[in-house]
N, C-alpha and C positions, 0 to 999 in steps of 0.2 A: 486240324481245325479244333479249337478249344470250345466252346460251347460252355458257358458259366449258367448255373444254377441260381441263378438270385431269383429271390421272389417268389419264388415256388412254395407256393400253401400247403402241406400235406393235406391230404381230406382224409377222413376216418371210413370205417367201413362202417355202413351202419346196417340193421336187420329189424326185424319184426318177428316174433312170435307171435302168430295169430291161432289164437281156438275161437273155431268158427262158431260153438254154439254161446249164445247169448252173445255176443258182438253186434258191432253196431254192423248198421245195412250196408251193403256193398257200394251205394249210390253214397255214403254219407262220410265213407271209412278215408282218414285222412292217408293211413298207412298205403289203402291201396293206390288212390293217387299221386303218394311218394314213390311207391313201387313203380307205376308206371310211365311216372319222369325220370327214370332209372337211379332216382337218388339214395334209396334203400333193395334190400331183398329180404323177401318174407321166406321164412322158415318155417317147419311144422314142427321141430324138436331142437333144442340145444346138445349139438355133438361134436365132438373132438376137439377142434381149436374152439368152434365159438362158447368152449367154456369155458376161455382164460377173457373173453369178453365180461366188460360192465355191463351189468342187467340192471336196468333201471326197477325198482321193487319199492312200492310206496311201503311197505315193513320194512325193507332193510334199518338196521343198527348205525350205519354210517352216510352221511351224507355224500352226496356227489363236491368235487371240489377241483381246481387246478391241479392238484396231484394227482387226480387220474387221467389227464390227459395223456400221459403215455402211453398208457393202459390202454387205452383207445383207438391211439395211433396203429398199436401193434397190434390189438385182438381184437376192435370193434365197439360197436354201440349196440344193447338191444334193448328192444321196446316190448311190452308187452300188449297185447293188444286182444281184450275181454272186458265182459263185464262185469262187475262187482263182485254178482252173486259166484260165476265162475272162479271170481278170481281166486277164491278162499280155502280151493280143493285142488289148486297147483300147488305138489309138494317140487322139496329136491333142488330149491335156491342156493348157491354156494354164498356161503356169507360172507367171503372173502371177495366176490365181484360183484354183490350186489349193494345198489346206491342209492338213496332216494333223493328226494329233490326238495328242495326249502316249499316251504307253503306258498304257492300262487296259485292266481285267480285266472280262470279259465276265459278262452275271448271266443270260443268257438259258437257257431249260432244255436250247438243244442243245449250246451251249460254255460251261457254267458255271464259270467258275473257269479259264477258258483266258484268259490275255494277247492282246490286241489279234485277237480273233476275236469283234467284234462286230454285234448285228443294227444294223439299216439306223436300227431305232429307236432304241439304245443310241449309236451315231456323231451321230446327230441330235441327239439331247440333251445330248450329252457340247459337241458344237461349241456349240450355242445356249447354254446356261450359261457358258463360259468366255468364250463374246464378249460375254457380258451380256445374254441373254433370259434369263434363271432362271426369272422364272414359266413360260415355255414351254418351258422344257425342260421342269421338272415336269411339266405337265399331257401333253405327249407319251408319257412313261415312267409317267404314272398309271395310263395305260390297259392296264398289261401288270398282274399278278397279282406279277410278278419286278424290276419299276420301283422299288422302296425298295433293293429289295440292290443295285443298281447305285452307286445313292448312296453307300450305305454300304462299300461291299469298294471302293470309290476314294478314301475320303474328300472327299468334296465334303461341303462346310461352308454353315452359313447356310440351309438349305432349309427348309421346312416341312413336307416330303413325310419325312425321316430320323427 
């Protein structure tokens, strides 16, 4: 029997980095509701393989783009997921996998309409779209009730979710 492969999406791996202090509440955390639609895995440290993964780092020097789709395919997506204050005393970023994301405007109901104060779930689908997952950004950001307005107060084009 031949069985042809057409059509077949690859899906990326994606993860979460969560430091629990100063993070957002558990009821609010868009990551942990990604985790528990089994669409990511939350991690408590970057090791072995997942440090050939993109880490999403609003400092990173280089921007996320289509060329790291590979990257992605093969080592994954990670998200970091803290608050501000926290964020500034996580050393030890590889600057070779990390990306940040062009400036957008947040659609989530606790920074709405704030610049580049996005949830964990809004960064994820922002990066998977512009590297060329589109359907899975979509379906990431489906899951939110606030998932369409993101698309749209950023203009992202082409979706079927807008």
């Amino acid at each position: 029997m031949n069985i042809e492969k057409e059509n077949i999406i690859p899906i990326p791996k994606l993860y979460c980095i969560r430091y629990i202090e100063g993070g957002c509440a558990k009821n609010k955390c868009t990551a942990v509701k990604l985790k528990n639609l089994n669409l990511l895995k939350i991690v408590n440290k970057i090791y072995g393989s997942l440090k050939k993964s993109i880490i999403l780092n609003p400092l990173a020097k280089k921007e996320i783009s289509s060329r790291d789709r590979e990257i992605i395919l093969k080592n994954g997506l990670i998200v970091i997921d803290c608050s501000w204050k926290h964020f500034f005393t996580i050393k030890n970023f590889d600057e070779d996998v990390s990306r940040k994301l062009p400036p957008l405007i947040a659609a989530n109901p606790v920074n709405y309409g704030k610049w580049e104060k996005l949830s964990s779930a809004e960064a994820l689908s922002a990066a998977l779209y512009i590297a060329g997952f589109r359907d899975h950004a979509i379906l990431i950001l489906s899951k939110f009730s606030w998932g369409r307005e993101f698309f749209r107060i950023n203009n992202f084009k082409n979706n079927s979710i807008c």
